[in-house]
LOMAR-991561 format. One record per residue: x, y, z of N, C-alpha, C in turn; residue in three letters. Coordinates in pm, 1 decimal. Layout:
residues N
         nx         ny         nz        cax        cay        caz         cx         cy         cz   rest
          X          Y          Z          X          Y          Z          X          Y          Z    ALA
...
This chain:
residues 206
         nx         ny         nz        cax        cay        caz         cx         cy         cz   rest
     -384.5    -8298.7     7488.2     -251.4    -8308.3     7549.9     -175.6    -8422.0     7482.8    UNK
      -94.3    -8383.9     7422.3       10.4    -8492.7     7400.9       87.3    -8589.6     7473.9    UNK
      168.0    -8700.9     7439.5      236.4    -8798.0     7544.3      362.6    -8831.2     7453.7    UNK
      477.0    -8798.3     7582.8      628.5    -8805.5     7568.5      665.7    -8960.6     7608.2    UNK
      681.5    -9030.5     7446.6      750.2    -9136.9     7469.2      914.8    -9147.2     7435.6    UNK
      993.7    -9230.6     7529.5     1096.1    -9221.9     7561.8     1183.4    -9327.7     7516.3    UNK
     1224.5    -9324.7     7374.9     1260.6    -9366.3     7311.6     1482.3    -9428.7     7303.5    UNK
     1480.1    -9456.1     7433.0     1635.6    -9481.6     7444.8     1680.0    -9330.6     7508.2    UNK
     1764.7    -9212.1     7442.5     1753.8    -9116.3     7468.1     1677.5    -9010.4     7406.7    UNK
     1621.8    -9084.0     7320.0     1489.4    -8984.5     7216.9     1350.8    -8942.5     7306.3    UNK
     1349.3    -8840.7     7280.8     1197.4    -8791.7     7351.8     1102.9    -8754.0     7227.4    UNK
     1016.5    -8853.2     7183.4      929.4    -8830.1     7089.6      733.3    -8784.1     7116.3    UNK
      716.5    -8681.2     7061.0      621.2    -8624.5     7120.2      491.5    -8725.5     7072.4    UNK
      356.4    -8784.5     7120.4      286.3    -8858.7     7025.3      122.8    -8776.6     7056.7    UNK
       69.1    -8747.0     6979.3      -61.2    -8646.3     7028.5     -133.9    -8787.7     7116.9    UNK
     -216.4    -8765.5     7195.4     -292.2    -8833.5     7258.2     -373.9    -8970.5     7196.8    UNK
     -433.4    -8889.3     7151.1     -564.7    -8980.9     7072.5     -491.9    -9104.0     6965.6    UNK
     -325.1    -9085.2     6906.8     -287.8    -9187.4     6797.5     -167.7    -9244.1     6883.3    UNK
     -221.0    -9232.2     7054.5     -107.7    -9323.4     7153.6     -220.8    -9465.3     7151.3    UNK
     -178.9    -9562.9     7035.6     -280.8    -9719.3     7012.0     -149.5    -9816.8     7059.2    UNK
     -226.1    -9952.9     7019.6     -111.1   -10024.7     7007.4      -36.4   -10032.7     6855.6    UNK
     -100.8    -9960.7     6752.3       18.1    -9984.8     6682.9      168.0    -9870.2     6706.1    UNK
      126.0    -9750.2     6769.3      229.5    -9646.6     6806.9      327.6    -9726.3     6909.2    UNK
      279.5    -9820.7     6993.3      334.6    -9878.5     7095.9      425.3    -9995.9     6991.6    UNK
      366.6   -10074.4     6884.4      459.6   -10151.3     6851.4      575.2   -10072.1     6761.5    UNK
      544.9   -10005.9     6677.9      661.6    -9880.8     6622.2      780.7    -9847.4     6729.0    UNK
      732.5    -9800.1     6866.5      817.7    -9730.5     6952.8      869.1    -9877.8     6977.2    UNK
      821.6    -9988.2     7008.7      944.5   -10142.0     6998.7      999.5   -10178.1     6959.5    UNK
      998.0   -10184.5     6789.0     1064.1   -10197.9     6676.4     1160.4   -10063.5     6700.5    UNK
     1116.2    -9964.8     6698.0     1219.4    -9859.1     6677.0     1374.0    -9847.4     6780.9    UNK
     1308.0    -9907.7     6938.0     1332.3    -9941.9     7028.2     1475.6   -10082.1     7021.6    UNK
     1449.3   -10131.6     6939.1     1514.9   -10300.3     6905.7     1629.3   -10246.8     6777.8    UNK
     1576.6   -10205.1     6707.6     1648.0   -10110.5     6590.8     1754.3   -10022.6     6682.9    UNK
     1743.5    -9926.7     6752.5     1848.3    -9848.6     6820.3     1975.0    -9950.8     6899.4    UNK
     1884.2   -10039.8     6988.7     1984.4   -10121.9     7061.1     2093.8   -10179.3     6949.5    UNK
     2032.6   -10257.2     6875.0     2083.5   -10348.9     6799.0     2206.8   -10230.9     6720.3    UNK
     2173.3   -10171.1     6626.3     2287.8   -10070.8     6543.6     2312.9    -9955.4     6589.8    UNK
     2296.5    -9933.7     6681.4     2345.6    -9783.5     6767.0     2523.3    -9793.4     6721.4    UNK
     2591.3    -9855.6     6774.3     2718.2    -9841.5     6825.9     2774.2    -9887.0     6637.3    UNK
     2723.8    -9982.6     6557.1     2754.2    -9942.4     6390.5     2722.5    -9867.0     6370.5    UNK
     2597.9    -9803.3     6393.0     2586.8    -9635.6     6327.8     2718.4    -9587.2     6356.1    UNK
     2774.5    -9564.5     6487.1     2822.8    -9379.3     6541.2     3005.5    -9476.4     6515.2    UNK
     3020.4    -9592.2     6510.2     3199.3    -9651.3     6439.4     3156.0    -9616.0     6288.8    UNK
     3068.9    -9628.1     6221.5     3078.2    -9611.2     6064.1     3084.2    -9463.7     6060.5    UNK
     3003.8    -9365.7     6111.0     3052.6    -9193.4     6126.1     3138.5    -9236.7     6138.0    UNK
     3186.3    -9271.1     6278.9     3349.6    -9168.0     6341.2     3424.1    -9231.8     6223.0    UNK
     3440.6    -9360.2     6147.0     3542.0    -9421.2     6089.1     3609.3    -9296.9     5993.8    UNK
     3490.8    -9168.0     5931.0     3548.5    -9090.9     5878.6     3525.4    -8943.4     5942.8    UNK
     3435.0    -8944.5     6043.8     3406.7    -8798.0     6150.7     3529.2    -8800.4     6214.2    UNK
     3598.4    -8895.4     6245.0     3739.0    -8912.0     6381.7     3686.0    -8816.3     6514.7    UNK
     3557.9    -8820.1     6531.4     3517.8    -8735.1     6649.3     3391.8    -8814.5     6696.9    UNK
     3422.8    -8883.8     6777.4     3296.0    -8954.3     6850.7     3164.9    -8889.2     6906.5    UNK
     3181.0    -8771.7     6927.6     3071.2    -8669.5     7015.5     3005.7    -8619.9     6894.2    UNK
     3071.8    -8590.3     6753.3     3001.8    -8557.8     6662.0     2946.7    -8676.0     6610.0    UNK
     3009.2    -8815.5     6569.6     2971.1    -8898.3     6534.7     2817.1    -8952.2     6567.3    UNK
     2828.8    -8949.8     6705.9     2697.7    -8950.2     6747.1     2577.4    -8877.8     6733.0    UNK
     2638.4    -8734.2     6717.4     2495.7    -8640.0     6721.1     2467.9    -8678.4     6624.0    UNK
     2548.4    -8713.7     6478.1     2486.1    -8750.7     6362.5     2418.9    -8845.2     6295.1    UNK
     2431.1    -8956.0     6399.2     2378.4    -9093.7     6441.5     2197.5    -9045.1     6500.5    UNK
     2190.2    -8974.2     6572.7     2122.9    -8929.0     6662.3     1982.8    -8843.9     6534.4    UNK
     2049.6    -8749.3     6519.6     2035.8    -8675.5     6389.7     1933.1    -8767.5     6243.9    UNK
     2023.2    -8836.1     6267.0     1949.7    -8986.9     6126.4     1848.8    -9054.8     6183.9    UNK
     1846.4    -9117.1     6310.8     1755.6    -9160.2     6334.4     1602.6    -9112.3     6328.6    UNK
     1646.1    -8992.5     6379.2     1565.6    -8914.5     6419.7     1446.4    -8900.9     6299.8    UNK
     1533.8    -8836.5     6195.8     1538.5    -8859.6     6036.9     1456.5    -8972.6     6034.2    UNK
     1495.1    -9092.7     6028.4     1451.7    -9190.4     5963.0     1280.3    -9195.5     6082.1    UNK
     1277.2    -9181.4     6203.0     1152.6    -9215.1     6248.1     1053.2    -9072.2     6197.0    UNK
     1110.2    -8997.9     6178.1      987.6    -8846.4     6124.2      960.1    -8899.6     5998.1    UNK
     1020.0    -8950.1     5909.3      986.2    -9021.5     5742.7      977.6    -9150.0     5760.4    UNK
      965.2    -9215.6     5862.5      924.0    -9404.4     5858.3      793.5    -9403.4     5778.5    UNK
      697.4    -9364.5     5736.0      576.4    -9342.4     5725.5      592.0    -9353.3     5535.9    UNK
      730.1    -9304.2     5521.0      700.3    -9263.8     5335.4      814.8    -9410.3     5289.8    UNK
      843.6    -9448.3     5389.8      879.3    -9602.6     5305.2      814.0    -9687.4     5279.4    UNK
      851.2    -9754.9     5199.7      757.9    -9895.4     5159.4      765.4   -10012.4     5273.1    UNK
      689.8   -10122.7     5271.5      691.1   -10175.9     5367.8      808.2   -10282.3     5363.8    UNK
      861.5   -10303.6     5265.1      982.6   -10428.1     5238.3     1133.5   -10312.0     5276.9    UNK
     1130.5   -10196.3     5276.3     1231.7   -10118.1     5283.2     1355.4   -10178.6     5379.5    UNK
     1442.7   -10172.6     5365.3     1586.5   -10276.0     5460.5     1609.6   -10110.7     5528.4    UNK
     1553.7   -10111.5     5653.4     1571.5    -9997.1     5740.9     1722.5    -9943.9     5803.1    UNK
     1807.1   -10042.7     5843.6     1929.7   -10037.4     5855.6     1976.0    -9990.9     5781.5    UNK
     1997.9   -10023.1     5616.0     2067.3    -9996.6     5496.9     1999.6    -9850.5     5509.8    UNK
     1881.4    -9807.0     5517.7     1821.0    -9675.0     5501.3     1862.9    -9575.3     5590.0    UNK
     1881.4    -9606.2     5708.5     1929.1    -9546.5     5793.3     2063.4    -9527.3     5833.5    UNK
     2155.7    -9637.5     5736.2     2292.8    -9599.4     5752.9     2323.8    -9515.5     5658.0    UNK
     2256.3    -9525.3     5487.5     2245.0    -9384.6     5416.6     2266.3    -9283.2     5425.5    UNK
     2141.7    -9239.4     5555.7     2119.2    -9093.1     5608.4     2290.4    -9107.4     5642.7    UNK
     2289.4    -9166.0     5758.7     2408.0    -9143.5     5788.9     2554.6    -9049.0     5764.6    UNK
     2540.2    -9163.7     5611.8     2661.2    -9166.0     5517.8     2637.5    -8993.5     5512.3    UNK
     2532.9    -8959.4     5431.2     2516.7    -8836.0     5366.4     2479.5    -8765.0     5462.3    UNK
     2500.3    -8748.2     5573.2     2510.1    -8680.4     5704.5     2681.7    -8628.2     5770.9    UNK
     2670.9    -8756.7     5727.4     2827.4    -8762.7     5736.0     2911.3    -8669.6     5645.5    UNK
     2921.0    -8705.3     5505.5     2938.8    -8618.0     5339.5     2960.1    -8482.4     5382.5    UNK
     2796.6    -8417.2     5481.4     2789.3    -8297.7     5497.1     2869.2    -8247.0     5570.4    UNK
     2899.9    -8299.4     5712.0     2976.1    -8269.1     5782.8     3101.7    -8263.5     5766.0    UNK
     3112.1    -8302.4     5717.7     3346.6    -8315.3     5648.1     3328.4    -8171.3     5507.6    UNK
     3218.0    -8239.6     5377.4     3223.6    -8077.2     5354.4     3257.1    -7965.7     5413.2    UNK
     3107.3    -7914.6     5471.0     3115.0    -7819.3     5587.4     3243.8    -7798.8     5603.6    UNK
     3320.8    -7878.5     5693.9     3448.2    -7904.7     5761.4     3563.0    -7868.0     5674.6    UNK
     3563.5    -7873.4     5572.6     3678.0    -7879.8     5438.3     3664.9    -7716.3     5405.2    UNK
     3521.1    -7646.0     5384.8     3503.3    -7507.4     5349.1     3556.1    -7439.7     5455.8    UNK
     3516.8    -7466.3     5598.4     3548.7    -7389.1     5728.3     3719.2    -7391.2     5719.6    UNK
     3801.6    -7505.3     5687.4     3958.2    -7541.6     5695.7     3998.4    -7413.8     5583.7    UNK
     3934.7    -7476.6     5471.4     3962.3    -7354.5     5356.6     3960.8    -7186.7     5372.7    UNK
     3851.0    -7177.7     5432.1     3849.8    -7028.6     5494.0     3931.0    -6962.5     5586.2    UNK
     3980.1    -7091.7     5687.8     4090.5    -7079.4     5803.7     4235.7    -7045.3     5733.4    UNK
     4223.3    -7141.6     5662.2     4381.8    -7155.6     5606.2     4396.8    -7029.3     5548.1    UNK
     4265.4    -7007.1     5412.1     4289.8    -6837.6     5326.6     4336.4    -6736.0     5421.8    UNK
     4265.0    -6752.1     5543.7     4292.7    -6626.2     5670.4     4449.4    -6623.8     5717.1    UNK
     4456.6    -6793.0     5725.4     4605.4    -6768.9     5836.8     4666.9    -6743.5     5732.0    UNK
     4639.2    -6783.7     5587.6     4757.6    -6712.1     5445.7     4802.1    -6585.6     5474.3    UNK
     4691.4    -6507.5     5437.5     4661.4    -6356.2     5442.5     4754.1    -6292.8     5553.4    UNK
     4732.8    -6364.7     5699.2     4780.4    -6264.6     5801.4     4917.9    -6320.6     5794.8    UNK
     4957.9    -6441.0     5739.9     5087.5    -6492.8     5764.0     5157.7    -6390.0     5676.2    UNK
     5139.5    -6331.1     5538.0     5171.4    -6277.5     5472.4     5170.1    -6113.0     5526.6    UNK
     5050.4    -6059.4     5580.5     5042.8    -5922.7     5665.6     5227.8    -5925.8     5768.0    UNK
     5173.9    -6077.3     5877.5     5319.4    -6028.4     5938.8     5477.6    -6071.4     5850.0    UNK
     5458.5    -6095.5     5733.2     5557.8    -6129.8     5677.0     5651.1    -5985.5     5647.0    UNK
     5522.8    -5932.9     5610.9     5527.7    -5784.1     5551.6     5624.2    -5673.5     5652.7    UNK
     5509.6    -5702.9     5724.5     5539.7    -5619.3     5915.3     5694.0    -5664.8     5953.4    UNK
     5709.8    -5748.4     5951.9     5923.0    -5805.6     5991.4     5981.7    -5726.7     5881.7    UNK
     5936.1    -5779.7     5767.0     6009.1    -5723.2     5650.5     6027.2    -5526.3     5657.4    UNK
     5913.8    -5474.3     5662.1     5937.6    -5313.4     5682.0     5991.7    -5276.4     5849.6    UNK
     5955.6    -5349.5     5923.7     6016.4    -5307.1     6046.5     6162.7    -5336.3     6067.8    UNK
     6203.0    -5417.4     5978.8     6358.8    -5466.1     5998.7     6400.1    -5333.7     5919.5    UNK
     6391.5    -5314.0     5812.9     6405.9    -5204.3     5723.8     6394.9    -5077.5     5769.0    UNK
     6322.4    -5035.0     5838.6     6280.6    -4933.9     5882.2     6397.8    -4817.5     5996.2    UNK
     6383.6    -4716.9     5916.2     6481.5    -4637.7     5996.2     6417.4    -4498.2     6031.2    UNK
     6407.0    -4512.8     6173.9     6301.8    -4374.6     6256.2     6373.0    -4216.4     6190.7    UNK
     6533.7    -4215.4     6159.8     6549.8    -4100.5     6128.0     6463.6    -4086.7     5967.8    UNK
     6439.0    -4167.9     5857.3     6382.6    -4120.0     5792.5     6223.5    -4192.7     5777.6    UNK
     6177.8    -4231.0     5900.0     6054.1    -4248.0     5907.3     5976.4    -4079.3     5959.5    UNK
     6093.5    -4011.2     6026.6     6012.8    -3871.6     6086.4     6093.9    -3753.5     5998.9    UNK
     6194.1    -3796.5     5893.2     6223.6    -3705.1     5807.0     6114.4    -3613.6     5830.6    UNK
     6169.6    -3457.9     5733.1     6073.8    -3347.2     5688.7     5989.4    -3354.7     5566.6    UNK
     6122.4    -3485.8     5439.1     6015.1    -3560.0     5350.9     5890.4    -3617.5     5367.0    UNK
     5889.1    -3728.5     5469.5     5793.4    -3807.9     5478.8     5668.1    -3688.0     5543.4    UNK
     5696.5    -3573.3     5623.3     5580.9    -3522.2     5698.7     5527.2    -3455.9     5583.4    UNK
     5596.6    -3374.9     5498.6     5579.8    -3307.1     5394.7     5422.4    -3404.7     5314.8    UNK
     5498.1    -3511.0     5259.7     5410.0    -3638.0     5188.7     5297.9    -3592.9     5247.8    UNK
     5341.4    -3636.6     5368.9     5164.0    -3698.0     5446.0     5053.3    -3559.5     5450.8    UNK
     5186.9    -3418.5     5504.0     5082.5    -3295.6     5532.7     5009.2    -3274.8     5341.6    UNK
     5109.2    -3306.5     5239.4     5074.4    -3267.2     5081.4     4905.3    -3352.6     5053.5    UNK
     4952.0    -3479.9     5083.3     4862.7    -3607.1     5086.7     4698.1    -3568.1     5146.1    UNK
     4708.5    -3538.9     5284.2     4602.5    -3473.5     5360.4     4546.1    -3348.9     5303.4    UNK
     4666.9    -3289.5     5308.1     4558.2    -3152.1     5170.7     4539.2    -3145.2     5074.9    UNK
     4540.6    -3267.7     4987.2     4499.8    -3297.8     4897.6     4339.4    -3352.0     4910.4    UNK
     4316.8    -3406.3     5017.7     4207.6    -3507.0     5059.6     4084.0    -3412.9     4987.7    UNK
     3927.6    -3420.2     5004.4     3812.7    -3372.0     5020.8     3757.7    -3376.0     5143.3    UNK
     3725.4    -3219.0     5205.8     3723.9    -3184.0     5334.1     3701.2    -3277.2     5430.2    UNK
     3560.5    -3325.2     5343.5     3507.3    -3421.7     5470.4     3618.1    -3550.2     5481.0    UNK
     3634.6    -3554.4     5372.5     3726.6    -3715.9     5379.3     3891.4    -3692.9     5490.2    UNK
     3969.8    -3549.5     5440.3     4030.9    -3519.8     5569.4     4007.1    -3555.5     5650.8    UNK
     3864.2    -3500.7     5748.1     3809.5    -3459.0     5865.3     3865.0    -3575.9     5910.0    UNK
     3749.7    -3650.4     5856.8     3707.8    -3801.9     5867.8     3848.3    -3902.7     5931.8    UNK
     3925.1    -3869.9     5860.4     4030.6    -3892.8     5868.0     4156.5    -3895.5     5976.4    UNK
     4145.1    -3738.6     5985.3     4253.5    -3719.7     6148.9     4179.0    -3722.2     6270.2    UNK
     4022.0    -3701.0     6245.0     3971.1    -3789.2     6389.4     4039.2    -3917.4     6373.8    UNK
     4043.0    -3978.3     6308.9     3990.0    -4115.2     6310.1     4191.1    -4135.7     6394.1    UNK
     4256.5    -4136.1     6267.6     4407.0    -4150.4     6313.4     4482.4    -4047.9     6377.4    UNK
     4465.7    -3974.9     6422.0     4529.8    -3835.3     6461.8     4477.4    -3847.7     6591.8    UNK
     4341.1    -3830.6     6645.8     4246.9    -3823.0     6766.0     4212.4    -3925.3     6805.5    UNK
     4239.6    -4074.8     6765.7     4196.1    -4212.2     6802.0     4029.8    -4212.0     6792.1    UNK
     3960.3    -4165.8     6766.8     3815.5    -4162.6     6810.1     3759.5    -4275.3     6690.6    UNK
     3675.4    -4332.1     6723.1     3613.8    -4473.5     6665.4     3525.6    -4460.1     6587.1    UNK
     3497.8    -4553.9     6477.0     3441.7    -4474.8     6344.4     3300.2    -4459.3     6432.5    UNK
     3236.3    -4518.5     6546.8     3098.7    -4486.2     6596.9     3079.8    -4311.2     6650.1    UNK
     3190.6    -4289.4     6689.9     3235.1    -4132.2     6787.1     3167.9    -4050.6     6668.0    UNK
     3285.9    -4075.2     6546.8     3295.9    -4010.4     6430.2     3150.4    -3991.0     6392.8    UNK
     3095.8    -4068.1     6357.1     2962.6    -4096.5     6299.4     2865.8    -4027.6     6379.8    UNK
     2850.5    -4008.9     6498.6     2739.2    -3930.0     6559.0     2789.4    -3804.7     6597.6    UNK
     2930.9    -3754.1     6629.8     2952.0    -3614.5     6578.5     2933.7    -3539.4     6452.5    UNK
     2974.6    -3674.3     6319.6     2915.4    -3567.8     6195.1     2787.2    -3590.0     6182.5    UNK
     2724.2    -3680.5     6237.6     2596.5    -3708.0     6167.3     2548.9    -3777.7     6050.0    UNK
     2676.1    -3907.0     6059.4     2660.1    -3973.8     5884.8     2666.2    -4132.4     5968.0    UNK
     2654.6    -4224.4     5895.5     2641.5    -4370.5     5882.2     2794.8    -4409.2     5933.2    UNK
     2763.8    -4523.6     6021.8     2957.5    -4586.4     6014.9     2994.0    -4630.7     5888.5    UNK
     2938.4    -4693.1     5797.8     2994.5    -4673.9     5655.3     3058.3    -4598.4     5593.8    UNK
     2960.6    -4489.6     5613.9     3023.8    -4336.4     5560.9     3145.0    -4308.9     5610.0    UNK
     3107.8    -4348.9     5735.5     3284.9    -4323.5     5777.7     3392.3    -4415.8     5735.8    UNK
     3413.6    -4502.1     5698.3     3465.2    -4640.8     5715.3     3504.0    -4614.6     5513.2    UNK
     3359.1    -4581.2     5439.4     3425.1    -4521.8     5296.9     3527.2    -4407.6     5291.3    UNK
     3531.0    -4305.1     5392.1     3622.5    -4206.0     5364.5     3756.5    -4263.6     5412.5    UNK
     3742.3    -4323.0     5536.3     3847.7    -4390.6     5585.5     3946.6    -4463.6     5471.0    UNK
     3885.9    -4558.2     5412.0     3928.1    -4639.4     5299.7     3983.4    -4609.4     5211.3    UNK
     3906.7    -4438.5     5171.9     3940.1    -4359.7     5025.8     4087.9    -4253.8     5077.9    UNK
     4084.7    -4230.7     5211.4     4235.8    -4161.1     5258.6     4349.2    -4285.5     5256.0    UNK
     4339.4    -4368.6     5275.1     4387.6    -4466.6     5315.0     4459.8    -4504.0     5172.6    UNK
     4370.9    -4490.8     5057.5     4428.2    -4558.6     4900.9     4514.6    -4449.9     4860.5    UNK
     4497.6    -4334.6     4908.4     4558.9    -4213.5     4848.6     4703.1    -4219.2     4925.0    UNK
     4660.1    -4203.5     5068.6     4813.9    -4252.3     5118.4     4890.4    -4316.7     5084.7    UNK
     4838.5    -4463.0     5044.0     4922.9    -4552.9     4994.6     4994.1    -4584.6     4887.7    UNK
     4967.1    -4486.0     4804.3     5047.1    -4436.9     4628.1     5176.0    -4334.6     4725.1    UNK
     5077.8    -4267.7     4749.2     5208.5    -4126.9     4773.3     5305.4    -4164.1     4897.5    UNK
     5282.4    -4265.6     4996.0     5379.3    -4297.4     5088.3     5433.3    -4437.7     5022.4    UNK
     5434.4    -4479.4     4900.0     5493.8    -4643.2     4852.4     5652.4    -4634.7     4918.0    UNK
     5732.3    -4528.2     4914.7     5849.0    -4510.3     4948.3     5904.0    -4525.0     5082.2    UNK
     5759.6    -4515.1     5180.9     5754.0    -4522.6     5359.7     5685.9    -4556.7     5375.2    UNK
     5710.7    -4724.8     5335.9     5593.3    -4819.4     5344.0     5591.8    -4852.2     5542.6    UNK
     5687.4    -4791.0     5617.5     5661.7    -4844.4     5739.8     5588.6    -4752.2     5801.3    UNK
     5576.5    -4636.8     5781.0     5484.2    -4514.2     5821.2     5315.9    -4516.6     5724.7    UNK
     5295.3    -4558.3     5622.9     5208.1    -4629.4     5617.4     5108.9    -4703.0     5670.1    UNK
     5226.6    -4848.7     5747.2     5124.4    -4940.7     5793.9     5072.1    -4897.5     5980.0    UNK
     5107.8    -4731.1     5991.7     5122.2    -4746.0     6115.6     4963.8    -4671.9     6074.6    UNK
     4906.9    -4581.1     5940.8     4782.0    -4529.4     5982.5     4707.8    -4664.8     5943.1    UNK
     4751.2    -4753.4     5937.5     4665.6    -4914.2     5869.8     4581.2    -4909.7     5994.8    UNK
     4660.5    -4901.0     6126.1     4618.2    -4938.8     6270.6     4515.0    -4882.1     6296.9    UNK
């Protein structure tokens, strides 16, 4: 049976038999070490985390760090300096991280900022008498019979009948992929032959 020593808010597991007094002086030192630089650890994070709740876990995080590897330092090692390290490069990670996640956000809100840029732009434009012209139905009925059967099918379930590429998929008996490729491949064809009714277009986008 093991024994849970209670390390400030650390719960460190110690097997039985290597609970001596030198485990007891470690957990003191380690103990004196937390009091003492706790609150420089988690101001040197936040100084560049600007989030105290993270600052800490990462404080938390290092320590932790530094007592699972206390064992592979040398004995002159300046533990503070070692442990504000982790820190640092705890830290590094987290704002990375943070910088890729912003980057990915931002590419997204680009993208859709540009989608509804699009959407004002053809809907301002847009005029229902020649959105339901006999041209435009013509297009779409020419367009559709042009398709490959299945890719049709596939197709006016999907936009014609609302039914969901899952419906689709276990009435024909194919993969949601499968559906989702034909979908895609009506979809490119439309979009050459309707360039002219680009607002009837974005309505089979939906």
């Amino acid at each position: 049976m093991g024994r849970n020593i209670v390390i400030f808010n650390f719960y460190i597991s110690l097997p039985h038999q290597s609970f001596d007094m030198e485990n007891i002086s470690e957990i003191k030192e380690f103990n004196k070490l937390f009091s003492n630089y706790q609150g420089i650890f988690i101001r040197f994070a936040n100084t560049y985390i600007q989030d105290e709740d993270t600052a800490e876990d990462i404080v938390v995080d290092s320590l932790v760090y530094y007592w699972e590897n206390r064992h592979s330092l040398s004995s002159n090692s300046n533990i503070p300096a070692y442990i504000m390290e982790v820190v640092k490069h705890k830290s590094l990670n987290y704002l990375r991280n943070q910088r890729i996640r912003e980057d990915i956000e931002q590419n997204l809100w680009t993208h859709m900022d540009r989608v509804r840029r699009l959407k004002i732009t053809t809907l301002e434009a847009c005029d229902p008498e020649e959105l339901f012209s006999s041209e435009a139905q013509r297009l779409i009925d020419e367009t559709l019979e042009s398709l490959p059967e299945k890719t049709r099918t596939i197709f006016i379930m999907s936009r014609y009948e609302n039914k969901t590429h899952k419906e689709i998929a276990e009435y024909l008996d194919l993969s949601t992929k499968s559906i989702e490729f034909h979908i895609s491949k009506a979809l490119g064809v439309l979009r050459k032959r309707l360039k002219d009714y680009l607002p009837f277009f974005l309505i089979f986008l939906n």
